[in-house]
C-alpha positions in Angstrom: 10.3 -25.0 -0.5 13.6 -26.7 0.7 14.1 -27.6 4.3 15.9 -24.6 6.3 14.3 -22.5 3.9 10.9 -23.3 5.6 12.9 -23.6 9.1 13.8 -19.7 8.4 10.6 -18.6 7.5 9.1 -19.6 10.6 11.5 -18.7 13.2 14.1 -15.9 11.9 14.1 -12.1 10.3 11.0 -10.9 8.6 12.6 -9.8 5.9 14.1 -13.4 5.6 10.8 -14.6 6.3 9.3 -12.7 3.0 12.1 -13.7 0.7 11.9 -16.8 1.4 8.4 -17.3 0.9 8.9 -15.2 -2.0 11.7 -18.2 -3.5 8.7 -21.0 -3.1 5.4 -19.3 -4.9 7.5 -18.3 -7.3 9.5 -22.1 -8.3 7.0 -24.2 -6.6 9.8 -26.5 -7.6 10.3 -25.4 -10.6 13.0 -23.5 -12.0 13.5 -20.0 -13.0 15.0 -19.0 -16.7 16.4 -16.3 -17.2 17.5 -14.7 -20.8 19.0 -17.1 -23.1 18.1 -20.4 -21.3 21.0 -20.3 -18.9 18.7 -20.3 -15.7 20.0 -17.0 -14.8 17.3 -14.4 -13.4 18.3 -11.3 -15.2 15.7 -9.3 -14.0 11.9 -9.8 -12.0 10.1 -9.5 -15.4 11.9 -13.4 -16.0 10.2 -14.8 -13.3 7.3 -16.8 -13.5 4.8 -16.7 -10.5 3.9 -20.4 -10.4 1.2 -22.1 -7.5 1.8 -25.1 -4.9 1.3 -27.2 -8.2 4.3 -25.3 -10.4 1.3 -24.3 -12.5 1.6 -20.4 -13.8 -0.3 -17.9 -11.7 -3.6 -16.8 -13.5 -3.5 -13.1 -13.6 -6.9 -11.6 -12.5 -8.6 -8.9 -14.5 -7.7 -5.4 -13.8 -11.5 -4.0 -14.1 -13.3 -6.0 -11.1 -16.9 -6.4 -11.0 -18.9 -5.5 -8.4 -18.9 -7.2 -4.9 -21.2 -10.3 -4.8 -24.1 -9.8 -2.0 -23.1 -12.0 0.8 -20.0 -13.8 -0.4 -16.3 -13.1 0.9 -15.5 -16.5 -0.5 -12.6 -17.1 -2.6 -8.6 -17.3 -2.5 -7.1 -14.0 -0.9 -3.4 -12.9 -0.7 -2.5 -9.2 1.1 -2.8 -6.9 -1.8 0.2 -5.6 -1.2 2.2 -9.0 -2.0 2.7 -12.0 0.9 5.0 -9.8 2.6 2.8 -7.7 3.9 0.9 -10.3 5.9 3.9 -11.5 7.7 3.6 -8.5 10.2 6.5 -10.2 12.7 6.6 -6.5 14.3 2.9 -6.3 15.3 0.0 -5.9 13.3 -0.5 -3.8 10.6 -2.0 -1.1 12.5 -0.1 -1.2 15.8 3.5 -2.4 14.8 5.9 -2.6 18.2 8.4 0.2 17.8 7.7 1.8 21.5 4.9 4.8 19.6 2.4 2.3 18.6 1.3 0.3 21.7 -2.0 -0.3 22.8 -3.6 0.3 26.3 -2.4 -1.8 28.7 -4.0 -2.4 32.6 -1.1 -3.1 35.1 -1.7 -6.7 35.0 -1.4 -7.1 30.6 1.5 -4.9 31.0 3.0 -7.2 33.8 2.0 -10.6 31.1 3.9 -8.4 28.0 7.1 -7.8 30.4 7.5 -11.7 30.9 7.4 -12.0 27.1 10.7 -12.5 25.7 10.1 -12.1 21.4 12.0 -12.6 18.5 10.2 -9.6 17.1 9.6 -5.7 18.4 11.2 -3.2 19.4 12.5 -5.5 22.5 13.4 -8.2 20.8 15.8 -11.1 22.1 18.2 -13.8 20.7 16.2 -16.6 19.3 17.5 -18.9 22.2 16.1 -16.6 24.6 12.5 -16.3 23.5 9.3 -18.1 25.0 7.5 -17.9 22.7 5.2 -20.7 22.4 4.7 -20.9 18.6 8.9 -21.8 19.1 7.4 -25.6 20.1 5.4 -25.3 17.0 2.5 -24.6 19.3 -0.9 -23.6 17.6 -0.7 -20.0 16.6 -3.8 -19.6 17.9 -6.6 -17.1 17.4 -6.4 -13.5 16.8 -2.5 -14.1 16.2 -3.8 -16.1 12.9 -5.0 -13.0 11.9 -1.6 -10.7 13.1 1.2 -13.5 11.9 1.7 -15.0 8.8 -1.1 -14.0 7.1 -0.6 -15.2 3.6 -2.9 -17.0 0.7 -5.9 -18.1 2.7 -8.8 -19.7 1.4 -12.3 -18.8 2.9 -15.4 -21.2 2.2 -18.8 -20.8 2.4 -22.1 -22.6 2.9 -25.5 -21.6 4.5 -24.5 -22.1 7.8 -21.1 -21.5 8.0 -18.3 -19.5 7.0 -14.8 -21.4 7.4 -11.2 -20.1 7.0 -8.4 -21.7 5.9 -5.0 -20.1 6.7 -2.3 -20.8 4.6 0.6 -21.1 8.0 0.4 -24.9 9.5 -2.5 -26.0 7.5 -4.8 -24.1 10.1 -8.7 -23.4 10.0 -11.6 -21.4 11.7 -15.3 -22.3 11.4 -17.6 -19.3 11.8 -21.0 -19.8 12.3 -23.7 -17.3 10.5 -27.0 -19.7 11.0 -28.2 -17.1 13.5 -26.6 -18.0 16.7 -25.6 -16.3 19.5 -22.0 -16.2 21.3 -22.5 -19.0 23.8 -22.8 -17.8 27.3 -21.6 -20.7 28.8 -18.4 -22.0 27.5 -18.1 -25.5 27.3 -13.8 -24.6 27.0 -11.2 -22.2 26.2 -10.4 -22.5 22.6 -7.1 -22.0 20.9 -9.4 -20.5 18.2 -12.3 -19.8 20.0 -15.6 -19.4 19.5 -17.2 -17.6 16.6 -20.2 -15.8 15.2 -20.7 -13.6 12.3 -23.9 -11.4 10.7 -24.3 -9.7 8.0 -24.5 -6.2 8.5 -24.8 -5.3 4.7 -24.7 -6.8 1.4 -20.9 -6.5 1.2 -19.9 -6.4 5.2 -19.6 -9.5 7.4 -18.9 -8.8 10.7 -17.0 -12.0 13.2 -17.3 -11.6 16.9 -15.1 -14.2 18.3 -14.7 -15.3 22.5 -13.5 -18.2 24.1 -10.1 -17.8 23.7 -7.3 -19.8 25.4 -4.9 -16.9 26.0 -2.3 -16.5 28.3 0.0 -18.1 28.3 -0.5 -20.7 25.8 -1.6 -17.8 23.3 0.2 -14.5 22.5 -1.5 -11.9 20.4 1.5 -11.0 17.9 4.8 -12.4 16.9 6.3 -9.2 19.6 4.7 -10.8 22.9 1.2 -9.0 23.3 -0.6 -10.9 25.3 -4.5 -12.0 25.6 -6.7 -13.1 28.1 -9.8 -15.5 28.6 -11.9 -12.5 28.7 -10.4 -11.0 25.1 -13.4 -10.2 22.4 -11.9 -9.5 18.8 -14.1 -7.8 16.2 -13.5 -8.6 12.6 -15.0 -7.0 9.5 -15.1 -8.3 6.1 -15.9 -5.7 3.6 -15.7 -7.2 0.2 -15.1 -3.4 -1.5 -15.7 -5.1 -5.5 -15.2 -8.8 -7.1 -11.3 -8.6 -6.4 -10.9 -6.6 -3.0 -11.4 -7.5 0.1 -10.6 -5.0 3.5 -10.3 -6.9 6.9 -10.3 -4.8 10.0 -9.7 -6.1 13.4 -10.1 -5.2 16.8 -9.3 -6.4 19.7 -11.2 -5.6 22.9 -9.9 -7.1 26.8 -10.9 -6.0 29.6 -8.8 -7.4 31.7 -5.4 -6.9 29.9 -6.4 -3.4 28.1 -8.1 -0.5 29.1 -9.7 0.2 26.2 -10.7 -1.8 22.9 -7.7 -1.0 19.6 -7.9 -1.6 16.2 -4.8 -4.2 15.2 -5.4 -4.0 11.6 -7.6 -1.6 10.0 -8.7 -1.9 6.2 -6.0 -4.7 5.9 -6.5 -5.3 2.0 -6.6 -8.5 0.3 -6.7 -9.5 -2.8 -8.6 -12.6 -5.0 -6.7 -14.8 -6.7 -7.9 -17.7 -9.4 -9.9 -19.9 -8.4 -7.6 -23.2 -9.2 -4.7 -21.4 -7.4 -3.1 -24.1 -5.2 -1.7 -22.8 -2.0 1.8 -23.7 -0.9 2.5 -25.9 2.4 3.6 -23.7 4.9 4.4 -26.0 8.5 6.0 -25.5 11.8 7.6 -29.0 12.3 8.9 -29.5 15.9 12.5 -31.5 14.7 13.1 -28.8 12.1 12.5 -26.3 15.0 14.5 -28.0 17.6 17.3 -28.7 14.8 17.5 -24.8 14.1 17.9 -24.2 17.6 20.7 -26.8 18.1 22.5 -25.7 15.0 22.1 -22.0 14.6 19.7 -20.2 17.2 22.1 -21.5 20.4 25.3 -19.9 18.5 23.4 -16.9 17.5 22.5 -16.3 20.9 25.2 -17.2 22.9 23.9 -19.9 24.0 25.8 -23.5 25.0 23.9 -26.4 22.3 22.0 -29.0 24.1 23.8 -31.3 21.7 27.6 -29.6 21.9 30.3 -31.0 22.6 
């Protein structure tokens, strides 16, 4: 993926976002050819889906086999294409279009008023946003789950279950040797702290605490906020070999009045097993070098480094 192709991806229109994502599983690097050699794309059915690697996409079979007991592990993409994880206008399940909002106390509605997003139904300029994830801060935790969720690779061994998200090279380690949610945290985490049982053959569920929150953490690309006290819920219902349905809720006292479901049934599907997922990083000069050359002048804003 070329330079300001990545630089869009992470910081401009979702629908920008998508293509251009779109542009780098496909070439990976490599080029397109379309009817007769010329390397014009006549049509989608000329395109070849190609990995990190430029190696063709493996297609998976059509009649899955039943879920494996006890294993979500594997390469998953949203079912729906990469697209559909990008979510830049809320979650799945509560997009930010002034309907769809979740319960806020008087003090999360006062922390969601003094954010100013690039996304939502009260969007701003790009120079006018604080977001953190602007500074390439981490995304954090459950916004890894809301933003940008594309091929991620979850691994498994007796002790642990550990996800790899495809946006910045991030991970999560989830513990399922039996213990508890500490009750003393040592720290806030920017992905906090997490557990997960079985509560089926096919059904993992995550409890996760410890979060860093406000403000270093939002909980969408449209300026939800979290607190230290949030709880998020995840289940991970493998429905057969080649489906997987994620739903999340997010519970916080202190911001909301009442726990919400952000994504419900999100599906995902496997992929090969030698897929290789493409890079997908914030880098702070790219980000500060969109700013200076197109984010100021799109928001009426004087450059830094004008004249």
């Amino acid at each position: 993926m070329k330079k300001w192709h990545l630089v869009l991806a992470l910081t401009l229109v979702a629908s920008t976002l998508g293509h251009a994502q779109g542009r780098g599983q496909r070439g990976g690097g490599g080029q397109a050819q379309g009817r007769g050699g010329q390397g014009t794309v006549q049509s989608t059915a000329d395109l070849q889906v190609v990995d990190g690697w430029g190696r063709p996409v493996k297609p998976i079979p059509r009649n899955p086999g039943p879920a494996p007991v006890h294993d979500i592990s594997g390469i998953w993409e949203p079912a729906n294409g990469p697209g559909a994880g990008i979510q830049a206008n809320g979650p799945a399940s509560m997009p930010s279009d002034g309907v769809h909002e979740p319960p806020y106390t008087a003090a999360g509605k006062a922390s969601y008023d003094s954010h100013k997003a690039l996304y939502g139904y009260r969007n701003v300029p790009p120079s006018l946003s604080n977001d953190p994830r602007n500074h390439c801060d981490p995304l954090g935790f459950p916004r890894s789950d809301f933003y940008q969720l594309r091929h991620t690779e979850i691994l498994q061994n007796p002790n642990q279950v550990v996800i790899l998200y495809q946006y910045d090279k991030r991970y999560r380690v989830i513990w399922t040797d039996g213990r508890d949610l500490p009750k003393e945290l040592p720290d806030d985490r920017w992905y906090g702290y997490s557990v997960g049982k079985w509560v089926d053959d096919n059904t993992l569920v995550v409890n996760t605490v410890g979060l860093m929150g406000n403000e270093k953490v939002w909980l969408d690309e449209t300026g939800r906020p979290l607190s230290d006290q949030t709880k998020v819920e995840e289940r991970f219902h493998r429905v057969n070999q080649n489906l997987l349905e994620l739903t999340v809720t997010v519970e916080d006292p202190k911001f909301f009045t009442k726990p919400w479901v952000a994504m419900d049934k999100f599906p995902m599907r496997l992929q090969s097993a030698d897929y290789d997922i493409i890079e997908m990083l914030c880098v702070p000069s790219e980000m500060e070098a969109y700013s200076r050359d197109f984010g100021d002048a799109a928001s009426g804003v004087e450059s830094k480094g004008g004249k």
